[in-house]
C-alpha positions as semicolon CSV with decimal commas, in nm:
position;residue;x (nm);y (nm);z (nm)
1;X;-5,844;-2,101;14,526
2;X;-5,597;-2,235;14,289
3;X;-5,678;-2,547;14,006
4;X;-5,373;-2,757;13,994
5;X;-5,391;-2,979;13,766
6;X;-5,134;-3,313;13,613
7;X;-5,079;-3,638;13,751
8;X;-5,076;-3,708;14,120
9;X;-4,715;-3,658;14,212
10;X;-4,683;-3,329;14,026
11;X;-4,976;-3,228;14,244
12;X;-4,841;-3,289;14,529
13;X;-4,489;-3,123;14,446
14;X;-4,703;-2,816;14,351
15;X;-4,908;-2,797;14,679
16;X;-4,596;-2,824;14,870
17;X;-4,416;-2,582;14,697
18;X;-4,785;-2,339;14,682
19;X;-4,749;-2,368;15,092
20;X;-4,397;-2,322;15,083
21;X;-4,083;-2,486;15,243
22;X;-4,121;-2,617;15,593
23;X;-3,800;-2,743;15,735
24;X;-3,978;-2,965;15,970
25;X;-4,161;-3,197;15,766
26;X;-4,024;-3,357;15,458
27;X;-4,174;-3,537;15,199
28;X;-3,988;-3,891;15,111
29;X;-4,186;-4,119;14,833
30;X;-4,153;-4,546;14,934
31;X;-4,344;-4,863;14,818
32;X;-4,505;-5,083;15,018
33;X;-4,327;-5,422;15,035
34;X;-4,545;-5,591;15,305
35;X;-4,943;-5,482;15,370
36;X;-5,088;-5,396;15,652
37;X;-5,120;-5,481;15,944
38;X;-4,754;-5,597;15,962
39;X;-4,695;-5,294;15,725
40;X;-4,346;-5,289;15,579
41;X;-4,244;-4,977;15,370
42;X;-3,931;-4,885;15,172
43;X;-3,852;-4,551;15,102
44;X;-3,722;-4,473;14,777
45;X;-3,365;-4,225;14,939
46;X;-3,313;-4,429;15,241
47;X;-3,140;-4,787;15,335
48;X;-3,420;-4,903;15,593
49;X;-3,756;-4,995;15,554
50;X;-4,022;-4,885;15,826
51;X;-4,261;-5,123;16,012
52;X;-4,587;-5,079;16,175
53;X;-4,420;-4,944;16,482
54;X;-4,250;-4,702;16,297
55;X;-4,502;-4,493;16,096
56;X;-4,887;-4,407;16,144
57;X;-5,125;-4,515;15,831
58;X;-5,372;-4,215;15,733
59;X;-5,759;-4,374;15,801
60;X;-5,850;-4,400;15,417
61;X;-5,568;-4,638;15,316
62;X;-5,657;-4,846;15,608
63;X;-6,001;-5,107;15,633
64;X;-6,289;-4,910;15,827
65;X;-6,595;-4,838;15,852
66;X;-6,801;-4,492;15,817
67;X;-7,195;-4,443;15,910
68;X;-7,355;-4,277;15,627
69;X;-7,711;-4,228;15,545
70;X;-7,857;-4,354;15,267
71;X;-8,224;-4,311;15,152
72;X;-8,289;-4,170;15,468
73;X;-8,183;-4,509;15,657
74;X;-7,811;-4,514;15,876
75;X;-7,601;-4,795;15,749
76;X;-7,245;-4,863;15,792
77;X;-7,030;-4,899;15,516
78;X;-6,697;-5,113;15,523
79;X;-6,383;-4,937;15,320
80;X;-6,178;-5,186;15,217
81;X;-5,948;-5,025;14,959
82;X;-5,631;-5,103;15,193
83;X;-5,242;-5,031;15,108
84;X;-5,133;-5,363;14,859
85;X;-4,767;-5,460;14,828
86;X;-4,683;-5,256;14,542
87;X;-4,843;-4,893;14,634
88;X;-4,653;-4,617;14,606
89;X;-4,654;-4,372;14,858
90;X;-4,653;-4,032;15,011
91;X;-4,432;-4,004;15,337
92;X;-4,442;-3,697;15,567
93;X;-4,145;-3,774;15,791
94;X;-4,092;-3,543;16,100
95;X;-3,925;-3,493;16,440
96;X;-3,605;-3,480;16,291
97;X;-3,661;-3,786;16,115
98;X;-3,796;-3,981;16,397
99;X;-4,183;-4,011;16,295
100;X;-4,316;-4,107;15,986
101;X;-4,678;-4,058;15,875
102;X;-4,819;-4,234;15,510
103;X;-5,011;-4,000;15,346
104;X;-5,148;-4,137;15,055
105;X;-5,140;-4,344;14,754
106;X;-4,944;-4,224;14,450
């Protein structure tokens, strides 16, 4: 396994190019300009901005909830670090540019 290390973005550019071109998914950076649920996102190389309908939000920028265990009782606990107007994000964008999925925070 290899350590790669520096800031978030140059992470990701290094894992991407450590796994090597794929000509069917590309990865496009945006910032969000409306949150979620109504999620509006601008991407930084293209002149539209996708909606809710147009791209699926990864769990963990979204509100949920997880069941964990903790001294030795189940609880739920409620995630609410959701996408803010302002984020930056990761966009894989696929199907010949007809599906978009956000990633993660950068």
């Amino acid at each position: 396994m290899q350590l790669i290390e520096g800031g978030p973005v140059s992470k990701l550019r290094d894992v991407i190019r450590l796994l090597g071109y794929n000509k069917d998914v590309d990865i496009e950076f945006g910032t969000v300009i409306a949150p979620l649920p109504d999620i509006l996102v601008r991407l930084d190389d293209a002149n539209f901005e996708l909606d809710s309908e147009d791209c699926v939000v990864c769990e963990h920028l979204r509100e949920h909830d997880r069941e964990v265990t903790l001294g030795g009782q189940d609880t739920t606990i409620t995630f609410k670090d959701a996408l803010r107007v302002g984020d930056r994000v990761a966009v894989a964008v696929f199907g010949a540019g007809q599906g978009y999925m956000i990633l993660d925070r950068i």
